[in-house]
N, C-alpha and C positions, 0 to 999 in steps of 0.2 A: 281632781284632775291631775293626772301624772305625766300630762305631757306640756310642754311649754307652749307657750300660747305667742303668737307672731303677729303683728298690725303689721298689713301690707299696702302699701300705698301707687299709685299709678299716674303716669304723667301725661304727658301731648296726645291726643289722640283717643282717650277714653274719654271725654267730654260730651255732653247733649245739652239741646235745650231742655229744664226741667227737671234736672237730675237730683234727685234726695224731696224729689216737692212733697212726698206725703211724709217723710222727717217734716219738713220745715212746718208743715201746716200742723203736724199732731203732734212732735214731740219736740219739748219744749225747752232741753237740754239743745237740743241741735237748734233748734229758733233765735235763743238765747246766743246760745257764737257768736251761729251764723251774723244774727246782726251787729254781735261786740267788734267780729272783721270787716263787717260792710261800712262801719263806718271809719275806721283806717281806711278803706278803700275810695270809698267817697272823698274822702280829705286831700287823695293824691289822683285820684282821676275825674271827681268833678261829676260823679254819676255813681248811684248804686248799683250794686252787683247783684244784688239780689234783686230790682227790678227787671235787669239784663235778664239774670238765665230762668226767672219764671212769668218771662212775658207773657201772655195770656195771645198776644199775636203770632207770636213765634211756634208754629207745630214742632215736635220732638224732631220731626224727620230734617227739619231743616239744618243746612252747616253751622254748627258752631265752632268759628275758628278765627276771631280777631283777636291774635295774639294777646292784647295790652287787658283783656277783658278774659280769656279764657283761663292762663297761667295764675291769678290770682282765682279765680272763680273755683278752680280745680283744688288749690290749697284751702279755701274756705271749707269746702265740702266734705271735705275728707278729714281735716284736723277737726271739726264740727262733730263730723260723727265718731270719732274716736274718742269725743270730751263723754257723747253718749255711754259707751261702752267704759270706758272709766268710772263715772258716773255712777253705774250701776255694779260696780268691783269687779269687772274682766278688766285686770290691768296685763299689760304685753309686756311677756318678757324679754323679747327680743321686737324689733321695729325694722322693717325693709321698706326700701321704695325704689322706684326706676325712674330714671328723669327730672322730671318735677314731684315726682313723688318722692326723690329723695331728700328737699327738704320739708315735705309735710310729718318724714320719719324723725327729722334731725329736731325739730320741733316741739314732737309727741314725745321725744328723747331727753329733752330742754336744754339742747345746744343754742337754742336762745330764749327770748320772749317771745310767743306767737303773731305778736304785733309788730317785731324787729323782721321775722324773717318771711312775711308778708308783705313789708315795707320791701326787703331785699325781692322778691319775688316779681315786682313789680317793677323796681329799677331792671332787671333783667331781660322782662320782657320789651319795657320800651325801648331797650338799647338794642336789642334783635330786631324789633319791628326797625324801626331808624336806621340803623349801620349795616344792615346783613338782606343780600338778594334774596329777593323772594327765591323758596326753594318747596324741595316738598320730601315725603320718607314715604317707601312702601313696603309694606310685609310682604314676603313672599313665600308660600305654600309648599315649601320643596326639601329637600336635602340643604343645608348649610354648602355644603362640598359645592354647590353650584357655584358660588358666588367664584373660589376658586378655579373652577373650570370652564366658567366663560368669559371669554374678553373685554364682552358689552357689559358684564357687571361691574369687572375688577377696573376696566379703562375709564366707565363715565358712571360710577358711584364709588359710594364708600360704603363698607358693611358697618353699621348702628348699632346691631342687637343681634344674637341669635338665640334664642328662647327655649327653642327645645331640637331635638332632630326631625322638626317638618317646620320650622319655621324661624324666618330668620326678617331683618329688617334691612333695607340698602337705604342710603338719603343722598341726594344730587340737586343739580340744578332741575328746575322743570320742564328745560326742551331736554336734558341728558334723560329725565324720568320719561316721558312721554316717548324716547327710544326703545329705551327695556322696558317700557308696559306694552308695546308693542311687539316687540321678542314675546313675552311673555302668554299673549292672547294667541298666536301663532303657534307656539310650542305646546300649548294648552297648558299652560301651569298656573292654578288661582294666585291671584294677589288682590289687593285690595290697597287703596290710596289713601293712606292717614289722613285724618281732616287737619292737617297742621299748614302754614303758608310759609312757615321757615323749616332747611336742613337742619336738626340736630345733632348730636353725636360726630361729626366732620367738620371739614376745613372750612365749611362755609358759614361757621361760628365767627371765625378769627379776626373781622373786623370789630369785630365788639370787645376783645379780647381785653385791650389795653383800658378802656374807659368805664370796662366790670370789674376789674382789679381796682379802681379808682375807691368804687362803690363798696366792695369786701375791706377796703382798711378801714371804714365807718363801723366794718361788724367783729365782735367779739364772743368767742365762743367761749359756754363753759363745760365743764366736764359732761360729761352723757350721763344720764341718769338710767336710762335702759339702753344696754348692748344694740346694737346697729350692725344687721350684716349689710355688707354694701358692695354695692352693684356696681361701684367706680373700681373697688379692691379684690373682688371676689372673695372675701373673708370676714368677720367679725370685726369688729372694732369699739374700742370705748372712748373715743378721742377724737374728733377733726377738728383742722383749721379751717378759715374762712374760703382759703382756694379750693377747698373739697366742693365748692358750692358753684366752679366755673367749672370743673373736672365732671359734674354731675350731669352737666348740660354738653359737654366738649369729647368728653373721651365716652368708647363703645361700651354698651349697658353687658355685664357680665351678671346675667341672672341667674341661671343654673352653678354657676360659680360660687354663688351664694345662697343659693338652696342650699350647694353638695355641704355648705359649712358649718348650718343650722340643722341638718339633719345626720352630719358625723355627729355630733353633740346629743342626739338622743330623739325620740317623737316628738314631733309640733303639732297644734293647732295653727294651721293659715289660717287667718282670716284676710280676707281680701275685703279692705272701705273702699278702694277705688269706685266708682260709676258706674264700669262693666260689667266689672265680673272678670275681667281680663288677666291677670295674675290668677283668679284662682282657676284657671284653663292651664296657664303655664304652668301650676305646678301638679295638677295633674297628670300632666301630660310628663314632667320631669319624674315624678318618683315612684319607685321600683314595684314591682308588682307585690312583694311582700312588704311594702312599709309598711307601719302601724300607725306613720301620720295620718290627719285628716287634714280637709281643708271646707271652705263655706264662702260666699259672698254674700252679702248683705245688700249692696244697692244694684240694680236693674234697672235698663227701659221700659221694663213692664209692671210698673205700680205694686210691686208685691215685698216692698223694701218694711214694712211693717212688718212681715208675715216671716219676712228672713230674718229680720232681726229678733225676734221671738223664739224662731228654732234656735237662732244663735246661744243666746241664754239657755235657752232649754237644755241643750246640748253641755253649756259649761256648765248648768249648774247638777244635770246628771250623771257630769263625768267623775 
């Protein structure tokens, strides 16, 4: 394989009920994590996570979105399934994430223990649920330039993300969101409402600001073990401090920024572990009609995360 191979990771808003269930029930590398973190989790919330996300009550279609249960659930699944793919000798030569998925990257990187920065994962969401208004983030369907050229975005949001040239993220309050999704169904322009209950990426972090920095002098980083292109810097990096871990939650996700940085550097393999599939849209959608990179998701809503994960190998081990 003569291309580099990339673990992609995904934050707020790619979550479901259910997600990774036919990992958890057949493969036994991702079972095995999965419950080494559920019981860190248990110890600080007093409930398994893994009963939470594959309730047998709960249908897929339902919202999963209580913070203090989702942000940790999301780093189990995803560092879980990347222990898979290691596991079997796809190891990543490079590690991106957006959001929360930037510390499931920092992780897979061994900027810490996986049990430390699970712990941290957790302190951050309870300090958002607790200290920070309920808010909410919406993709919008459109030119980036928009945010720019209207008043209703640029006055009562803040721009989050912009992911590729049709798609970009705003986060606000929820009577300022419920304004511009109203602009928005009027103007006919798609959007869709993150299942998230707090603003990420803006000012309406910043109560939490002082009492997360509290929680970051408890963490110590160590060197990266695999390169990290990061979505806080738009660039490569082999290095961060513990503040890259409020910067990752507080400042605008720069993901095309960090494509452009992994792909000046030569062909990748994307792999997207995220739940969605949602990064490996983004970088579809980001690179050029003659690249020679590829890209692949492994987990779905649609129970075929066995059958992706088999092409996946296939694929590495054909290349």
């Amino acid at each position: 394989m003569n291309k580099s191979v990339v673990f992609m990771f995904s934050g707020q808003g790619s979550q479901y009920y259910h997600m990774g269930r036919c990992l958890y029930n057949q493969q036994p590398v991702f079972r095995e994590w999965m419950q080494t973190l559920d019981r860190v989790a248990c110890d600080m919330l007093g409930v398994s996570l893994i009963q939470i996300i594959y309730d047998d009550a709960k249908p897929k279609r339902n919202a999963f979105e209580r913070l203090q249960y989702t942000h940790p659930a999301l780093y189990m699944v995803q560092f879980s399934l990347a222990q898979v793919l290691i596991e079997q000798g796809l190891r990543p030569d490079f590690v991106l994430g957006t959001s929360l998925g930037e510390t499931v990257a920092a992780a897979v990187a061994g900027a810490t223990a996986p049990e430390e920065m699970l712990r941290l994962v957790n302190g951050q969401a309870r300090l958002v649920e607790s200290l920070c208004e309920p808010g909410g983030m919406i993709a919008i369907l459109h030119d980036p330039r928009l945010y720019e050229e209207e008043p209703l975005l640029y006055c009562f949001s803040e721009l989050a993300s912009v992911h590729y040239h049709s798609h970009f993220v705003v986060a606000g309050s929820h009577r300022n969101l419920e304004c511009i999704m109203k602009y928005l169904k009027a103007e006919g322009i798609l959007f869709q409402a993150l299942p998230v209950t707090r603003a990420f990426h803006c000012s309406c972090l910043e109560p939490a600001r002082e009492q997360h920095a509290e929680i970051l002098q408890h963490v110590v980083c160590q060197q990266l073990q695999i390169p990290l292109a990061s979505c806080v810097h738009g660039e490569v990096i082999n290095q961060l401090s513990p503040s890259y871990f409020w910067d990752a939650a507080r400042q605008p996700i720069q993901f095309p920024a960090a494509l452009h940085s992994l792909e000046s550097a030569g062909p990748c393999l994307y792999l997207d572990l995220g739940p969605s599939g949602t990064l490996n849209h983004f970088v579809k959608s980001n690179l050029s009609a003659g690249s020679p990179s590829e890209h692949a998701a492994v987990l779905t809503p649609f129970h075929q995360d066995l059958n992706h994960l088999e092409e996946v190998f296939n694929r590495w081990n054909s290349g």
